[in-house]
Phi, psi and omega in degrees: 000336185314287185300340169302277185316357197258300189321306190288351151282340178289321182277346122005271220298336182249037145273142197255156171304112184291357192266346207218064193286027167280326156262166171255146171339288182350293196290334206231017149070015160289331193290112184250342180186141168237108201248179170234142203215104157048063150080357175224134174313134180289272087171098202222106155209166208238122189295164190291319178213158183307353196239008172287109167328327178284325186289019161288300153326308168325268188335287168340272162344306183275328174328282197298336174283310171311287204283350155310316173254050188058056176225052176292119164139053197246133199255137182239165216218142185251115156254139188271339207232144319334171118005068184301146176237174160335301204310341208265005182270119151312176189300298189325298182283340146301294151001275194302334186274320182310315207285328196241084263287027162247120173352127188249164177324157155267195200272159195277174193316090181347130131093347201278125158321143196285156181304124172252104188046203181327155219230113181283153208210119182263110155288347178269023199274154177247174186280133149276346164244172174316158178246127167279140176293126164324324179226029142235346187075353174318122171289341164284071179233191167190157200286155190232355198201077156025287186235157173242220191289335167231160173321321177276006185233162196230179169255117171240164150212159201279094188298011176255314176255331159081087089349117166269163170194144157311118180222107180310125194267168167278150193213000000 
């Protein structure tokens, strides 16, 4: 059973994010764990936020690939607690978020306690520190838009190249 869960996590781990398809579960640090449970694969992840839209697909998405690689009957299961935060997006996926020209978060709050069940969550919240631009690097920008194409992300621009961009808020 072993290689089975290492297999059924590798095909996890690259399924990609519908909102953000530049990441994999993986890049973007929702993927929490893969067990085998009385002979069927396991699947545990934790959404960016409880109201995220996506992890209705999320699930589908990992359902239909596990059973495309023979892992039928395979369950995916949402745990809330901790908390996902920003910080759990890896370097790559910061990286992948630069690359295709959105901000990727800053790091959540110093000094801050890890997250205890449920997380209240301000979606109009601006960045608390400057944001750098994705395609020039100028700290001179400033948000124009609450939300961007999804709820977790916000619209900025750039007073230098004056770039509008996408900016993954911190959580």
């Amino acid at each position: 059973m072993t290689a089975d869960v290492a297999a059924a996590r590798q095909i996890a781990e690259a399924v990609t994010d519908p909102e953000l398809p530049m990441l994999t579960l993986a890049d973007l640090g929702i993927l929490r764990d893969v067990t085998c449970e009385n002979g069927h694969i396991v699947v545990t992840i934790t959404p960016t936020y409880s109201g995220c839209p996506a992890l209705r697909e999320i699930a589908c998405d990992l359902q239909h690939r596990l059973t495309l690689a023979g892992f039928a009957g395979s369950t995916v299961r949402t745990q809330i607690a901790p908390a996902w935060t920003s910080d759990w997006i890896t370097p790559d996926g910061r990286r992948k978020l630069h690359a295709a020209g959105i901000a990727p978060p800053n790091p959540a709050a110093a000094g801050a306690p890890p997250p205890r069940g449920p997380v209240p969550l301000n979606l109009i919240m601006a960045p608390r520190d400057p944001v750098a631009c994705p395609q020039c690097g100028s700290l001179d920008t400033a948000a124009t838009a609450a939300f961007g194409a999804t709820a977790c992300k916000a619209l900025l621009r750039c007073g230098t190249c004056h770039e509008p961009f996408e900016y993954v808020k911190e959580f």
